[in-house]
C-alpha positions, 0 to 999 in steps of 0.5 A: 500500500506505501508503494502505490501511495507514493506512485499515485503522488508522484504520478499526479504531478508527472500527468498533463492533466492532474489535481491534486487538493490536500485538506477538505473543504468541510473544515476536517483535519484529516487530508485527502488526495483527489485526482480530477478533483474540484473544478473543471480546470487542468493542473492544479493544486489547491493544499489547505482547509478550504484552499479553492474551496468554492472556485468551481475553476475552468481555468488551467496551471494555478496553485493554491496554499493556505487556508482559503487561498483562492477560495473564490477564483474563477476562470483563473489561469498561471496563478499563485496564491500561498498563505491565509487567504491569499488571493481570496477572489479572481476572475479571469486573471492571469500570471498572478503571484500572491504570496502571503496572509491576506496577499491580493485578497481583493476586498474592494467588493469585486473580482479581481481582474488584473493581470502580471502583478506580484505581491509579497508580504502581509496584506500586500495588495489588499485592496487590488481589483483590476491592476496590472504590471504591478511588484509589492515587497513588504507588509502593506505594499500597495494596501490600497491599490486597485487599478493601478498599473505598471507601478512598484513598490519595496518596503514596508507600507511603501505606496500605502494609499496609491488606488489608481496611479502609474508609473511609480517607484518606491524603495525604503519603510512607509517610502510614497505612502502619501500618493493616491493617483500621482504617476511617474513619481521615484521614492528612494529612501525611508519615509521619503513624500511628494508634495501632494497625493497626485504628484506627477514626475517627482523624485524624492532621494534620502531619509525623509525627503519629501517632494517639492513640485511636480517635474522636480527633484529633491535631495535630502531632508532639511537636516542634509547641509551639503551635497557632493556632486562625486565624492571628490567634489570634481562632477560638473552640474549642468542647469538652465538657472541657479536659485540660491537660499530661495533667491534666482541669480540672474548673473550670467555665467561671465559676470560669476566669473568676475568673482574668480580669485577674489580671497575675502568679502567683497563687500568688506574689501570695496569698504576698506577702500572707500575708507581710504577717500576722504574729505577733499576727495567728493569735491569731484564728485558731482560731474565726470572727470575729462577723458584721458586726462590726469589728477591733480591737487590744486592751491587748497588740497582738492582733487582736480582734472590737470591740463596734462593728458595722460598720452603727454604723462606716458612720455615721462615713463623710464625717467630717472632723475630730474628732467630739466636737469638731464636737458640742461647736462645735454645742452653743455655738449654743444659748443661752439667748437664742435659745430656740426656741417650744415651739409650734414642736418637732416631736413627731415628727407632722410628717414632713421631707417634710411640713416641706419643703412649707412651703419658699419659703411667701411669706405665711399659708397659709390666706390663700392657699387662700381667695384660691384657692378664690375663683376656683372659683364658680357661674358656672365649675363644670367639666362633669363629664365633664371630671373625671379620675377618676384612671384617664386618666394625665397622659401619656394627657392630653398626648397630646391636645395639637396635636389639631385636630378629633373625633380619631375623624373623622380615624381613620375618615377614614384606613380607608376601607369596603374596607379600603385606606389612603387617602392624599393624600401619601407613606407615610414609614418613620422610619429606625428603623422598617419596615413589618412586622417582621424575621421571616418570618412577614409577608407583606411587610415595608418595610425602613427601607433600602428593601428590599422582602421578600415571603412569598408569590408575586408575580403581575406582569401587566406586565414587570419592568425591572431598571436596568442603565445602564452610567452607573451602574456602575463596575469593569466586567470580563468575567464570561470563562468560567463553564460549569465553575461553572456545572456544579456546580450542580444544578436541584432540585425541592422543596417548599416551604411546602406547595407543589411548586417548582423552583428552586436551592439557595442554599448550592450557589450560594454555593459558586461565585458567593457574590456572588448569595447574601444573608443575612438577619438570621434567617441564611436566605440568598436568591438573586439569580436575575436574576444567574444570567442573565449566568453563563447567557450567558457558559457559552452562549457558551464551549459555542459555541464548543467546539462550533465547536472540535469541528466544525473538528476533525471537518471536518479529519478528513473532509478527512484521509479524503477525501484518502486514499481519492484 
């Protein structure tokens, strides 16, 4: 009699179409097995006194734990309840999980319709009716919700009193228990409030930090007295105004800049230098000094405008000593004994520059050029084609120095009839130079580093060999398991400069193995697709080996069989 006891259990659960209900609905202690049990539906399990005890169920694949879990479902498909009264009443629901006394128990005085939501914890979702795309985690999470959807909430009480509203998060102990119908509204942090029950597009982080309008975000509580942009200060903040101890600063960013370098009050300094103009200093003060003109005190101590302008100033900068007194040092030279040729005074046709061609003369200059000129006669005349007629620049002319033969031959000679460049030796790149240029617009470009990018397709005939000698590595360790990541990436198919390809995205790559990612000097990331290789070796091997887990277990399960059915 064991051995069939435990064969109908276990067959129960192994057939496409079984029930199994472990407690009566009549409230006796005693429990009992029925196959094609209550309802009409297929593969459930209903386990405790009065468990789905009037569902009457058409529905398929639903679970049902706890004293009165379900009671009252109907039509009800992929549903959970576990614990006392968990998802008392339902109708046509789907994909529910209810977990917990008094989880989803829809006392809102209708059936619960709602699909895709999961609660966890006492009285979680208490009040829902036709919510959906609904998560609550903690004792009275969404207490009060009923038509809400795509909203989630983590802690105890958090969302407490949210009937209708979507679109929100909440994270932290009684976190957003004040919204009733706001949408898109973040609490993180315990206790944390937006400013009215239909907020809209708030977020509220830190303890107790409670919102302050719609569209905006609050940072700490009134007790936070810095925020840290980075924790060495250095992010930069990016906004369209600044508002400081409740006032706009309407300065421009050019006009805060005037108070870079200042290392006091300002106020305080623009005092003490006021204190040091006094008296006789408001005497000018009822009318605009004169432009370019200098200050002065007159007969009775009080500051004027002087006739001297600041240009007729500026010639006395670099004086050492008295003027007067230099001039007058000056004039002593001059004497009748050193009278100066009057063929010799310039009358101002001569310029200074013109003067100074003379400087360094060794003899008469007309002696010179004559002499010169000598050397110029029938026997050496220049070919005219050698003339510069001005339009060569000396530059141009030096450019020809060193060159050995007809610079044309040796430009031909370089660019054969088919196009190609012909050399004997290497192709040198200068450490500041590439071959092409750093946009991407080139269909290949040489780096000075000796990187290689390539716009277009590359066509290989032959194999590509990637060194990889364990000699030339070093701190080598085990990539160990990567089929997790290795899920989180998706093949794609797109298309790309006019043509349809497959591929991976880089930014989902960067994501879980950012060490095959690169970033070029134009911010566009590449993938090394190469590198993908050992991530796809190790994931093989960990899927070999949960399959090998896999079939020991269902070999142990035969093995179980079979030694029951002996």
């Amino acid at each position: 009699m064991k051995k069939l006891f435990v064969l109908l259990f276990l067959f129960s659960f192994l057939s496409t179409y079984s029930q199994v209900r472990i407690g009566s609905y009549d409230g006796d202690s005693h429990a009992v097995v029925y196959n094609n049990g209550w309802g009409d539906g297929d593969s459930y399990i209903h386990i405790g006194n009065n468990a789905g005890v009037n569902a009457n169920n058409t529905g398929t694949y639903f679970t049902n734990i706890g004293y009165a879990a379900g009671r009252y479902n109907s039509s009800m498909n992929f549903n959970v309840h576990l614990g006392y009264a968990a998802g008392n009443r339902g109708t046509n629901a789907i994909k529910n999980v209810a977990i917990g006394a008094y989880a989803m128990y829809a006392d809102s005085g209708s059936y619960m319709t709602g699909d895709n939501s999961t609660s966890v914890g006492h009285e979680s979702m208490y009040n829902i009716s036709s919510g959906y795309n609904n998560s609550g985690l903690g004792y009275q999470s969404f207490y009060n919700l009923t038509t809400g959807y795509n909203n989630t909430a983590l802690g105890y009480q958090s969302l407490y009193n949210l009937n209708n509203g979507y679109g929100n998060l909440a994270v932290g102990l009684q976190s957003g228990d004040n919204l009733i119908s706001g949408t898109y509204n973040t609490f993180l942090g315990l206790g944390t409030d937006a400013s009215s029950t239909s907020a809209i597009n708030q977020t509220m982080i830190g303890y107790a930090a409670d919102g302050q309008a719609n569209n905006s975000v609050t940072l700490g509580n009134s007790d936070v007295t810095a925020v840290y942009m980075a924790e060495d200060s250095g992010a930069t903040v990016y906004a369209a105004g600044l508002n400081l101890g409740s006032t706009a600063v309407t300065s421009t960013a050019a006009e805060l800049n005037y108070v870079d370098g200042v290392t006091s009050n300002v106020q305080t300094q623009l005092d003490s230098k006021q204190a040091t103009i006094t008296g006789a200093a408001t005497t000018i003060a009822t009318s605009d000094l004169t432009v370019s003109r200098a200050l002065t005190s007159n007969g009775s101590g009080k500051v004027e405008v002087s006739a001297v302008t600041s240009t007729e100033l500026g010639y006395l900068d670099g004086v050492t000593s008295s003027v007067q007194t230099q001039i007058d040092s000056k004039q002593t030279t001059i004497s009748s004994s050193n009278r100066i040729n009057a063929n010799l005074v310039n009358d101002g046709n001569i310029s200074n520059t013109e003067f100074g061609y003379l400087n360094g003369l060794s003899s008469d200059i007309q002696t010179q050029l004559d002499a010169k000129n000598a050397t110029i006669n029938s026997s050496n005349r220049l070919d005219a084609n050698l003339i510069n007629d001005g339009s060569i620049s000396n530059t141009e002319f030096n450019y020809l120095n060193g060159v050995t033969s007809a610079v044309q031959t040796q430009l031909d000679s370089k660019l054969s009839s088919s196009g190609n460049i012909t050399t004997g030796g290497n192709i040198i790149i200068p450490d500041s130079g590439n071959i092409g240029s750093s946009s991407d617009t080139d269909a290949i470009t040489i780096a000075n580093s000796g990187n290689v990018t390539f716009s277009q397709d590359i066509t290989i005939t032959g194999d590509v060999v990637i060194s990889s000698d364990a000699r030339l590595k070093s701190n080598i360790v085990s990539l160990g398991s990567t089929l997790t990541k290795l899920l989180q990436i998706d093949g794609k198919s797109y298309e790309m400069k006019g043509k349809q390809k497959i591929g991976v995205l880089a930014q989902e790559i960067q994501e879980v193995f950012p060490e095959l990612v690169s970033e070029d000097d134009n911010e566009m990331l590449a993938v090394n697709y190469q590198g993908l290789v050992p991530v796809l070796i190790n994931a093989l091997k960990e899927q070999e080996s949960k399959i090998k887990d896999q079939q020991n277990q269902i070999d142990e399960l035969k093995n179980l069989v079979n030694r029951l059915l002996k």
